[in-house]
C-alpha positions in Angstrom: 24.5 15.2 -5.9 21.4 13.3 -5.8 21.2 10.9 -8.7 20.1 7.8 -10.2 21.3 5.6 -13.2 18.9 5.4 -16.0 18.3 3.4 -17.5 19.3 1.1 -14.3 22.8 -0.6 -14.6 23.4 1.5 -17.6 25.8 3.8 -15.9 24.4 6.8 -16.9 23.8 8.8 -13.9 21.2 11.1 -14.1 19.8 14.1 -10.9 17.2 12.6 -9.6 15.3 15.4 -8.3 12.0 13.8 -7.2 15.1 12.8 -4.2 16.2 15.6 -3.6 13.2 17.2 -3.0 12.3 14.7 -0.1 15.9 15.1 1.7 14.2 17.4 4.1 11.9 14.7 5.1 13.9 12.1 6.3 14.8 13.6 10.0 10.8 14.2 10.9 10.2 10.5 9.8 12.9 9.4 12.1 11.6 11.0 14.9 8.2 9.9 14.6 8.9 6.4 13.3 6.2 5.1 15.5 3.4 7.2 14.1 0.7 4.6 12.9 1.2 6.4 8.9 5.1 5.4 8.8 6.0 1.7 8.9 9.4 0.8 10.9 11.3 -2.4 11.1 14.4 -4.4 11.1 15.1 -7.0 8.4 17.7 -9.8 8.3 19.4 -9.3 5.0 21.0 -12.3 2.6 24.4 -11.4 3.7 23.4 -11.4 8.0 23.2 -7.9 8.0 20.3 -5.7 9.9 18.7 -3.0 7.9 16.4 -1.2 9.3 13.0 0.3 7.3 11.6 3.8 7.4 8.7 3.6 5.0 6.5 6.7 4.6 4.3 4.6 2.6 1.2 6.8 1.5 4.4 9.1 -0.4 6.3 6.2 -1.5 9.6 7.2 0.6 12.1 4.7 2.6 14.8 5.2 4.7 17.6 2.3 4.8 20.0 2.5 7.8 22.2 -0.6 9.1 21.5 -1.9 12.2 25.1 -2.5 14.5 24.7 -5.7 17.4 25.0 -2.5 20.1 22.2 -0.7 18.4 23.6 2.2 16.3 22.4 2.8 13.4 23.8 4.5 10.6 22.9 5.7 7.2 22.5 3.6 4.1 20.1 5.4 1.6 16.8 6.9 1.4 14.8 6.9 -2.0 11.6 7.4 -3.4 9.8 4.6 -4.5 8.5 4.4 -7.8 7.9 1.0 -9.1 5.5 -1.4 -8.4 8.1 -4.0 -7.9 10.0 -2.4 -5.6 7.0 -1.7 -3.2 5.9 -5.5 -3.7 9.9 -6.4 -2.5 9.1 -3.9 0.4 6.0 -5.4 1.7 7.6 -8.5 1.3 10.6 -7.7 3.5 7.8 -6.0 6.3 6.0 -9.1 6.4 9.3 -11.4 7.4 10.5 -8.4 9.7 12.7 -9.5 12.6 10.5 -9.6 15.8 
């Protein structure tokens, strides 16, 4: 099940149906991550890790996968944004992208 604690770090885990309603749209955004409306890009995390970013950003969706040193990728989460804070931490991350 799709779900989200609320109020965060409560524990209560609620459907989160806003989603689940955008599951379907994370394969098209993969496969047209260059488009010029989706923004695409690796990050160095604290921790060393890659993540890369699928942001759909005029809908408020992102796709997190982990980057592997051969290149796979695999899987972390994909969410809808819906605070202001967590596009701000977003941009932020796009602007000190890996090259």
């Amino acid at each position: 099940m799709v779900e989200r604690e609320d109020p965060p770090r409560s524990g209560n885990r609620l459907p989160d149906f806003r989603r689940s309603e955008r599951l379907p749209w994370a394969r098209p955004m993969l496969d047209n991550c260059m488009q010029p409306e989706i923004k695409a890009w690796d990050y160095e995390e604290g921790d060393g890790d890659v993540h890369t970013y699928v942001w759909l950003e005029h809908f408020d969706y992102v796709i997190v996968m982990k980057r592997y040193r051969d290149g796979r990728r695999r899987l972390i989460t994909a969410y809808w944004v819906d605070y202001e804070s967590k596009r701000r931490a977003l941009l932020k991350k796009y602007s000190k992208r890996l090259p």
